[in-house]
C-alpha positions as CSV (number, residue, x, y, z in Angstrom):
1,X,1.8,5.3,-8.1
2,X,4.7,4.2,-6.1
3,X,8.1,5.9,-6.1
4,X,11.1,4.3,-4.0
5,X,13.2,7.0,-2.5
6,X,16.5,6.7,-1.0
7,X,17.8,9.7,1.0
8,X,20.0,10.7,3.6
9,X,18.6,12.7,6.8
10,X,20.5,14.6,9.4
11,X,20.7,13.4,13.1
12,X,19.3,16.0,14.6
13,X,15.9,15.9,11.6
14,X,15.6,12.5,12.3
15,X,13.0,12.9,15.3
16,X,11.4,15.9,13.7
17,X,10.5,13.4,10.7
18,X,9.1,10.8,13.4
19,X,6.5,13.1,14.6
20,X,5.3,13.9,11.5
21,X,1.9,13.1,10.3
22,X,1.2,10.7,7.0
23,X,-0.4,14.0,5.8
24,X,2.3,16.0,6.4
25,X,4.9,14.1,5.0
26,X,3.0,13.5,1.9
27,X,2.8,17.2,1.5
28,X,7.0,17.5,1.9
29,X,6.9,14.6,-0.4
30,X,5.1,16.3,-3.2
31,X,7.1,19.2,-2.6
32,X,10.2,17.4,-2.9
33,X,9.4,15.4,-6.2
34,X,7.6,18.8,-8.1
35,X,11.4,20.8,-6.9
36,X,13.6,18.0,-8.0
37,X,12.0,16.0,-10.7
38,X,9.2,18.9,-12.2
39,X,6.1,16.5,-11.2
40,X,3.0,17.6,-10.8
41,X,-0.2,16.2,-9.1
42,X,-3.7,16.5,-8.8
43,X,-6.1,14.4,-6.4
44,X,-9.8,14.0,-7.0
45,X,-12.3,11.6,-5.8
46,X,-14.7,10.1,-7.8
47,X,-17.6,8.2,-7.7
48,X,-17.8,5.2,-9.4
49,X,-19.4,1.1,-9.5
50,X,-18.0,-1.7,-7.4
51,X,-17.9,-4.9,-7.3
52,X,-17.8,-7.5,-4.2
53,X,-16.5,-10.8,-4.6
54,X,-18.5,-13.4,-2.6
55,X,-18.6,-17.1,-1.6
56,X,-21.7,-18.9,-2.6
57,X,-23.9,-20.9,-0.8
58,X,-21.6,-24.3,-1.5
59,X,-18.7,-22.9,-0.5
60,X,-16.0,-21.9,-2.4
61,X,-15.0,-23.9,-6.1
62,X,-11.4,-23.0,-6.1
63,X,-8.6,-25.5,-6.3
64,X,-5.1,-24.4,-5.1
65,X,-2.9,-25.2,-8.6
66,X,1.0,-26.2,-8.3
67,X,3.5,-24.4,-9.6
């Protein structure tokens, strides 16, 4: 999911927010959306079948197409 978030941040937060790990700003972030907005999460990892997309022994068949 991707939210875009426009905000305004006090001078003296701003190098507080800099040092902040990705973790620890996703955890504000979540925070800030369940406070504001009522949502609510849940992470879990899964295990599942993937694919991998090779190029064969010619080479690849693609052509580039115009637009």
């Amino acid at each position: 999911m991707r939210v875009d978030i426009e905000a305004k941040t006090l001078d003296p937060d701003i190098n507080r927010l800099r040092e902040l790990t990705a973790a620890q700003k996703r955890t504000m972030m979540l925070a800030l959306l369940g406070d504001r907005l009522g949502l609510k999460s849940h992470n879990e990892t899964r295990i599942m079948s993937t694919y991998e997309l090779l190029v064969g022994n010619g080479g690849a068949k693609l052509v580039p197409t115009r637009r």
